[in-house]
N, C-alpha and C positions, 0 to 999 in steps of 0.2 A: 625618362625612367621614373617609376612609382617611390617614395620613400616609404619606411616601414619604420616602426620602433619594435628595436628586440633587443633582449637584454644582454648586457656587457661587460666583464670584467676590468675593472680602471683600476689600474696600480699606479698611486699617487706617491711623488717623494720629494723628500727633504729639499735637494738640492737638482739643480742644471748634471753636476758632472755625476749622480748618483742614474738619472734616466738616462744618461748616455750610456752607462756603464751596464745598463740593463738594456738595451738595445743590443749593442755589439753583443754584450752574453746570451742573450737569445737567437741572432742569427749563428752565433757557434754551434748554441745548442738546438738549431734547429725549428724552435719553437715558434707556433705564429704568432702574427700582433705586428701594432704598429704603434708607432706615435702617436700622439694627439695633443690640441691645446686641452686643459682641463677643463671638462663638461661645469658649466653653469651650477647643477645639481651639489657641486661638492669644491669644497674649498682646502687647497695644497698648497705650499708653500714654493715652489719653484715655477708651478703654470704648466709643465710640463706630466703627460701622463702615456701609460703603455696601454692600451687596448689588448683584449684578447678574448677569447671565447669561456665562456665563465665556469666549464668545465676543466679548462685546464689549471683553476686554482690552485691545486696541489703541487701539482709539475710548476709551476711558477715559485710558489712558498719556497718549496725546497730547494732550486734551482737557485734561488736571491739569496738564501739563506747560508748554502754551501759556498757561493761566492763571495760572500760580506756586503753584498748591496741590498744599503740601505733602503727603506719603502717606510710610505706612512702609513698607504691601507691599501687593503683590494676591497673595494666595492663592486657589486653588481649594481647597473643602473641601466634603463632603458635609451638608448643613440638611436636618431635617426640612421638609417641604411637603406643607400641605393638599392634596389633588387632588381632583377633582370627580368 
């Protein structure tokens, strides 16, 4: 399978148990994304990051924000990506 770079939404944070806490509240909320180690490009304090499509910025902000989880940033940055 071809790899592609397209750009990404990486919410970066504080701690281990703050991306967990963002995890589980986004499969509540339904929201896509996944985990990741934190991309090269950008440097966070726990190594842990949430991918996600870089239009759902908002829906993310608001989402962390109404739950109390913490984030250090959302960056868009170009990830390699399998395509089919």
């Amino acid at each position: 399978m071809p790899r592609v770079r397209k750009p990404s939404l990486v919410v970066t944070f504080p701690t281990t148990a703050a991306a967990m806490s963002c995890e589980e509240l986004c499969g509540k909320k339904g929201l896509d994304g996944r985990m990741i180690p934190v991309p090269s490009q950008i440097s966070a304090g726990c190594g842990l990051a949430w991918k996600a499509a870089p239009e759902d910025r908002k829906a993310y902000e608001a989402v962390l924000f109404e739950a109390g989880v913490p984030f250090e940033a959302m960056t868009v940055v170009e990830l390699l990506e399998f395509v089919r």
